[in-house]
C-alpha positions as CSV (number, residue, x, y, z in Angstrom):
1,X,30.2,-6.0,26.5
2,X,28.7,-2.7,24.9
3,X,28.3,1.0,26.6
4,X,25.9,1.5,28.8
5,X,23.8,4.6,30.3
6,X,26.1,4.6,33.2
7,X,29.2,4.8,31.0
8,X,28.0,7.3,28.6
9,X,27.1,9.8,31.4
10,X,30.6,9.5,33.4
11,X,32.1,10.5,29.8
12,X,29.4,13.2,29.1
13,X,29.5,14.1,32.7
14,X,25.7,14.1,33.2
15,X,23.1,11.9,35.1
16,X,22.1,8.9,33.8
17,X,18.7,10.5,33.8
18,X,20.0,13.1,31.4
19,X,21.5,10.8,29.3
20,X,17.8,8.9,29.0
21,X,16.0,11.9,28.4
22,X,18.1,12.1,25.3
23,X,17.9,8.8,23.9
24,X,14.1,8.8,24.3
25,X,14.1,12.1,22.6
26,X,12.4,13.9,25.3
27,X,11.7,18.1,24.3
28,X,13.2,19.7,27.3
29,X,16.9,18.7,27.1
30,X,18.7,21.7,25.6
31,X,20.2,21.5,22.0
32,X,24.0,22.3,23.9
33,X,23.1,19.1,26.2
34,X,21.8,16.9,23.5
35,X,25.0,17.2,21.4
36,X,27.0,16.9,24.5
37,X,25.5,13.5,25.4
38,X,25.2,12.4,21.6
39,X,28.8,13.2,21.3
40,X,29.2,10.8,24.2
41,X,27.0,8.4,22.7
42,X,28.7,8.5,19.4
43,X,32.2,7.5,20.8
44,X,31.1,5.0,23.1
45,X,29.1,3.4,20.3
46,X,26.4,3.2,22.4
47,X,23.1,1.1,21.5
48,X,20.0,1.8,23.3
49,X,18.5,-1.5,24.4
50,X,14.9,-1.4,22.8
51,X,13.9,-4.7,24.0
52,X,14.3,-4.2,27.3
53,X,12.4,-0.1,26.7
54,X,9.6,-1.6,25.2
55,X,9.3,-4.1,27.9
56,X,9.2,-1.6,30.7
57,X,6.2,0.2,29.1
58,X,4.3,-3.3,28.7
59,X,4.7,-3.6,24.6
60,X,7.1,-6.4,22.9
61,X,8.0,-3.5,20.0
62,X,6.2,-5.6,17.3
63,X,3.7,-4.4,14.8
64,X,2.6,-7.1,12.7
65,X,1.7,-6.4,8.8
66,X,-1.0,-8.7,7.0
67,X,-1.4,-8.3,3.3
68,X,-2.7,-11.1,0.8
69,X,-0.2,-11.6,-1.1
70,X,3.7,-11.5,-0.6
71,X,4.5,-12.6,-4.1
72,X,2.4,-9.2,-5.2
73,X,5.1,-6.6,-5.9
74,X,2.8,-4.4,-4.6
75,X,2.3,-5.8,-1.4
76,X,6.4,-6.2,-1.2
77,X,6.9,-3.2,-1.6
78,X,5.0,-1.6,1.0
79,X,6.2,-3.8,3.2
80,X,9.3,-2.4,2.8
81,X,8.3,0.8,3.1
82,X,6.1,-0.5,6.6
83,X,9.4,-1.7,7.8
84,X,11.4,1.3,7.3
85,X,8.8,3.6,8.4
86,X,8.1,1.7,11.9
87,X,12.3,1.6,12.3
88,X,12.0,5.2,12.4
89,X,9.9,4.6,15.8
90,X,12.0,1.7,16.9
91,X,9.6,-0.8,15.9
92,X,10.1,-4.2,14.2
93,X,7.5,-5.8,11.7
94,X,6.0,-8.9,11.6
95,X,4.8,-10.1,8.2
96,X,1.4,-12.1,8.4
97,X,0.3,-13.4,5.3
98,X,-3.2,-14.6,4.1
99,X,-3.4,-15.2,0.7
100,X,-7.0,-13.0,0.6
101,X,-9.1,-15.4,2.7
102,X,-11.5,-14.3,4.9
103,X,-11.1,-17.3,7.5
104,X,-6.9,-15.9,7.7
105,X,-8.1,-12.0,7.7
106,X,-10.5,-12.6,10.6
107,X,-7.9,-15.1,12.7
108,X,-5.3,-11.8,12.0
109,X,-7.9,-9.2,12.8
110,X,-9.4,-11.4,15.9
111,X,-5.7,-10.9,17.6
112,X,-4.4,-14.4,16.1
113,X,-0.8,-13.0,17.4
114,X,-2.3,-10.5,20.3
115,X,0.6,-11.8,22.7
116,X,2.9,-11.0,20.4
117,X,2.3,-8.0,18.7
118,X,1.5,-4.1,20.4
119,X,-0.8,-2.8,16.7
120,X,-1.7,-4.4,13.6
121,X,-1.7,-3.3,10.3
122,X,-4.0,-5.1,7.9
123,X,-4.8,-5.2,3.8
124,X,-8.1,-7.2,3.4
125,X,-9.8,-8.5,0.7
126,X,-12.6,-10.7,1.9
127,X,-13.2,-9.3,5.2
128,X,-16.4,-8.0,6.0
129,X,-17.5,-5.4,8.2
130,X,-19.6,-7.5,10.3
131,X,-15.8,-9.6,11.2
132,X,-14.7,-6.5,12.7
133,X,-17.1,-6.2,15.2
134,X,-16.7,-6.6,18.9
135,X,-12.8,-7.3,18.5
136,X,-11.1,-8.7,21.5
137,X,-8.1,-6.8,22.7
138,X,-6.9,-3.8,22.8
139,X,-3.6,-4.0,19.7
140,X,-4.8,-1.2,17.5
141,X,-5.7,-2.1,14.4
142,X,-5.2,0.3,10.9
143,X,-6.5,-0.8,7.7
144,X,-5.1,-0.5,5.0
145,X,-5.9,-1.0,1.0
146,X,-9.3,-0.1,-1.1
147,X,-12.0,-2.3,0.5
148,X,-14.7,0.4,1.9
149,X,-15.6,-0.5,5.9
150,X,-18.1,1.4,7.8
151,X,-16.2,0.3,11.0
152,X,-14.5,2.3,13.8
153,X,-10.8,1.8,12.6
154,X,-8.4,4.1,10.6
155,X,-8.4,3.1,6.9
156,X,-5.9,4.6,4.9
157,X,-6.6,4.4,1.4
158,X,-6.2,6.3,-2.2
159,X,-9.2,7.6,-3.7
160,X,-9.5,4.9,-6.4
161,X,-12.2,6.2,-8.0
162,X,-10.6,9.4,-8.7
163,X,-7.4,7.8,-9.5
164,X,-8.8,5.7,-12.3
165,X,-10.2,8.1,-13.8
166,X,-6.9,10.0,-14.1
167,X,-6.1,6.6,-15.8
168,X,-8.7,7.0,-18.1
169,X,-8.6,10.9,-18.9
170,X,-4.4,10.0,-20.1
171,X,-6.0,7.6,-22.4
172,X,-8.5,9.7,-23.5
173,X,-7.1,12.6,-24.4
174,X,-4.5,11.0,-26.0
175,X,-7.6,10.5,-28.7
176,X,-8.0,6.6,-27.7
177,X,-11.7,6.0,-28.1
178,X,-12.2,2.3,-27.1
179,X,-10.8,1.8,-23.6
180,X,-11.5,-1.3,-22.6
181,X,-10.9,-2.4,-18.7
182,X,-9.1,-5.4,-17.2
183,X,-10.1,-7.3,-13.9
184,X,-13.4,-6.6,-13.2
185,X,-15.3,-9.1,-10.4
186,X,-17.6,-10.8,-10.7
187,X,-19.0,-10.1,-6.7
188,X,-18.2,-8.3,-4.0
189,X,-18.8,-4.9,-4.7
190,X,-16.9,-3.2,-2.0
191,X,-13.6,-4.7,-3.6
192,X,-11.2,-2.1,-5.5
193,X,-11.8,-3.4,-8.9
194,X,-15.6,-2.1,-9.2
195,X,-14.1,1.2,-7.3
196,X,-11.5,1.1,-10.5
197,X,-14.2,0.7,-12.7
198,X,-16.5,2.9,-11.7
199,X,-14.0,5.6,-12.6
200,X,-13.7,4.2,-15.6
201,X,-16.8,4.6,-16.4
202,X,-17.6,8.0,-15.0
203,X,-14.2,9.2,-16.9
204,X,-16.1,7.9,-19.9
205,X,-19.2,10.0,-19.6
206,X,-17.4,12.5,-18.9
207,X,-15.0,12.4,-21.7
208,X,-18.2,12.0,-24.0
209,X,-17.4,8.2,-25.1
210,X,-19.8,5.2,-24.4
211,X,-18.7,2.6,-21.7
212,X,-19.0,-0.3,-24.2
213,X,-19.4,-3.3,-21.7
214,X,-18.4,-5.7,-24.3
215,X,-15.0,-4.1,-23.3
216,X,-15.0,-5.1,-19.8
217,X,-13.1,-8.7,-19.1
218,X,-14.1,-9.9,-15.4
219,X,-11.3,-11.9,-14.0
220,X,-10.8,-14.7,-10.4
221,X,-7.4,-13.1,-10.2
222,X,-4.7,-10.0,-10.2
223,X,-1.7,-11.9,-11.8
224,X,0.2,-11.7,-15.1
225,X,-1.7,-14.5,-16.5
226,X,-5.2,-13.5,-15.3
227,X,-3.9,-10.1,-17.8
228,X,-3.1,-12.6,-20.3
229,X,-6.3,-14.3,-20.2
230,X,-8.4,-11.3,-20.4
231,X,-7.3,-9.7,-23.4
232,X,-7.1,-12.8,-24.9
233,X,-10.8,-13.3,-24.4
234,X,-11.5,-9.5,-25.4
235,X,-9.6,-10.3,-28.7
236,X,-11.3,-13.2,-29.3
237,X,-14.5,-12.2,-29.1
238,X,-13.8,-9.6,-31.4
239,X,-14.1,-6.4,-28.9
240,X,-10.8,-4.7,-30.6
241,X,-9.6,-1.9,-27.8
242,X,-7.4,0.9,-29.0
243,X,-6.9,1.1,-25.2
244,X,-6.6,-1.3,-22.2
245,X,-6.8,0.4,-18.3
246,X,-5.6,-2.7,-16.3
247,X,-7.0,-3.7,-12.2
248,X,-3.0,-3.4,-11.7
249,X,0.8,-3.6,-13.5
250,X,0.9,-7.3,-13.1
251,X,-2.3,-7.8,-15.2
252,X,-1.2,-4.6,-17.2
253,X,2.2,-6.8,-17.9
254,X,0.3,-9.9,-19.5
255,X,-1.7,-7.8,-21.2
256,X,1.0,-6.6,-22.9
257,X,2.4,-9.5,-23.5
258,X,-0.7,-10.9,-24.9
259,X,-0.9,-8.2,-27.5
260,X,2.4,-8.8,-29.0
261,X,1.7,-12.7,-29.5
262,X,-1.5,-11.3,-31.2
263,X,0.6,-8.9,-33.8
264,X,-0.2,-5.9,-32.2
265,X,2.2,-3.2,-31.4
266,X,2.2,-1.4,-28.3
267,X,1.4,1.6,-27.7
268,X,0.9,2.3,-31.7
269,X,-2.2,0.0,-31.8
270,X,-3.2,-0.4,-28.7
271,X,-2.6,1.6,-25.1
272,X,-1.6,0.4,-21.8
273,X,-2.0,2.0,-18.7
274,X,-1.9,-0.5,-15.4
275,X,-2.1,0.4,-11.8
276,X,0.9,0.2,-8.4
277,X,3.7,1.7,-10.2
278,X,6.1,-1.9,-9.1
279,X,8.7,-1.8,-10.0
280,X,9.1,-4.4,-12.9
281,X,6.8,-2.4,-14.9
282,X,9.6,0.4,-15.4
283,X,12.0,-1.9,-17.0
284,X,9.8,-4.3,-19.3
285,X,10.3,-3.9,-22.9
286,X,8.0,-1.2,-22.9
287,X,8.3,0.5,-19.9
288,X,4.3,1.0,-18.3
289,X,2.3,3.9,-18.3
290,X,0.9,3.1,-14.5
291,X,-0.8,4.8,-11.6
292,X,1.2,5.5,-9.1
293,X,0.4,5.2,-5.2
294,X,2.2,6.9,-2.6
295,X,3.4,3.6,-1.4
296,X,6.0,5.4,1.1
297,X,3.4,8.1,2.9
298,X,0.3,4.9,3.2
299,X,3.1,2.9,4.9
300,X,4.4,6.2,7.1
301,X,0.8,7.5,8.1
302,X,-0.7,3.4,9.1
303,X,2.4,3.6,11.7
304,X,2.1,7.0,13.0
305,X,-1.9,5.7,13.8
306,X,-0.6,2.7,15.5
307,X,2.3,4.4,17.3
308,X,-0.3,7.5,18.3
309,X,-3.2,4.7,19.5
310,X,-0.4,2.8,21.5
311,X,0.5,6.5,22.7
312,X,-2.8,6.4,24.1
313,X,-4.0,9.5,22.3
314,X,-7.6,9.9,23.6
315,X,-8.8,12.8,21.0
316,X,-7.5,10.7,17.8
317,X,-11.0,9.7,16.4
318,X,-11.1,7.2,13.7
319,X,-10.2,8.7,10.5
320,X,-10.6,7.6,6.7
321,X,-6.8,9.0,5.4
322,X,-6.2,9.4,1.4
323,X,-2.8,9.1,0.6
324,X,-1.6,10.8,-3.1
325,X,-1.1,9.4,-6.2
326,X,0.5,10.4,-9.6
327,X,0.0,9.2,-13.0
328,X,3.3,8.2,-14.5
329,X,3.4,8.5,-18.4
330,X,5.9,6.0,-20.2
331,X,6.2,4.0,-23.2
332,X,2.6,1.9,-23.5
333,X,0.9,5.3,-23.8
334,X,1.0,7.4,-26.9
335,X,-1.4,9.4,-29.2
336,X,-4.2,7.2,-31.4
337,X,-2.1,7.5,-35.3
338,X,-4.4,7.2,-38.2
């Protein structure tokens, strides 16, 4: 049977209150009595019981996570970073996921799991504003991912406008003239991909080259063979780019791939710039020029907002939070030759 309070305060010589007030990490205890009761702690082995912590406060120490798409690299990736970041509050996470439908991401947002969950983190693709409205419960709910919602939730969320036309400008003023863009849709404006390519036309303008729209591939999915596809199609309707900005890496990957079966040499003849930074992109045979999130601070800042909510933080007002991003130059970029 494992330590308990009890038995770490007779060694520590304190009050099982004192030793409480430590594990919980209350501010008052004095740095001298912390380490006395850690040191305690340590020997013991002692294992606070977070169940049973949670229970008393009326929670079940659950935040659920819904993304579209597990298989994503993207999306497993944050989860990761979700996990570690609600361990660091002594919260497990439960995946949810719902392959982008907007039947699964209202069931999730409409507190599917409400009796099993305390908050809910959710990435949505088809969910509408309207869905969001008069939500039952009271599980705080943080959105997360590019889909613009004029809703009373905190959205955290890069600026992907600005951050594809970072893309662009690399591309640009590496002398690369025709820039074509891959994953365009064919609806739903809201959706990150006309965000992406609004940038990409903006950087355009601004870079003094035409956005040729015979350049622009519109595609039903975000996967390697959806990249594929669209350059395929761009070649073979004869719009040659010097330059592709891909929706994302995976498309970004078949892209590439696509290229090569073509006879074209990347980055010499054409440029490849994709979107997530995942990590297969660093180790394919060219290693890709991407975008890069800040995968680790959207998965620490959707927690803090569900731990603060749960906290019962009355002056924390809904709040539309922008994450960084980098632009991370590798081997599908290089100058225009010739």
């Amino acid at each position: 049977m494992g330590a308990s309070l009890k038995d770490v305060a007779q060694l520590a010589g304190v009050s099982v209150k004192t030793v409480s007030n430590v594990v919980n990490n209350y501010p008052h205890v004095t740095p001298a009595m912390r380490e006395r009761v850690q040191r305690a702690i340590d020997e013991l082995g002692y294992r606070p019981n977070l169940t049973a912590r949670h229970l008393r406060k009326g929670r079940t120490g659950i935040i659920a996570l819904a993304v579209p798409e597990l298989g994503n690299p993207y999306f497993a990736e944050l989860a990761g970073a979700v996990i570690d970041a609600a361990a660091r509050h002594d919260y497990t996470v439960l995946l949810d996921h719902t392959a982008g439908l907007r039947e699964k991401e209202v069931l999730v947002s409409q507190g599917f799991r409400a009796h099993v969950i305390d908050g809910l983190i959710l990435s949505p693709i088809e969910l509408e504003a309207e869905d969001l409205l008069g939500r039952p419960g009271d599980a705080p709910l943080v959105l997360v991912g590019e889909r613009e919602y004029d809703a009373p939730y905190d959205h955290i969320a890069i600026d992907n406008v600005a951050a594809a036309r970072t893309a662009v400008r690399h591309l640009a003023g590496l002398g690369r003239q025709r820039i074509a863009f891959l994953g365009a849709r064919r609806e739903m404006a809201r959706q990150p991909a006309h965000l992406r390519l609004r940038g990409w036309r903006e950087e355009l303008t601004a870079a003094g080259l035409p956005h040729d729209d015979s350049l622009v591939a519109a595609t039903d999915g975000y996967g390697r063979w959806d990249g594929a596809a669209a350059m395929n199609a761009l070649l073979d309707r004869g719009a040659q780019p010097d330059a592709v900005f891909a929706y994302n890496d995976l498309m970004a990957l078949g892209a590439m791939r696509a290229l090569v079966e073509r006879g074209l040499r990347v980055p010499q003849d054409v440029s490849v710039v994709g979107f997530d930074d995942v990590e297969e992109g660093r180790f394919s045979t060219v290693a890709l020029t991407t975008v890069s999130p800040d995968k680790q601070a959207i998965a620490r800042l959707a927690v803090e907002r569900v731990v603060a909510r749960l906290a019962g933080a009355p002056q924390l007002q809904p709040e539309r939070i922008r994450p960084g991003y980098t632009l991370v130059a590798r081997e599908s970029t290089a100058p225009r030759t010739g």
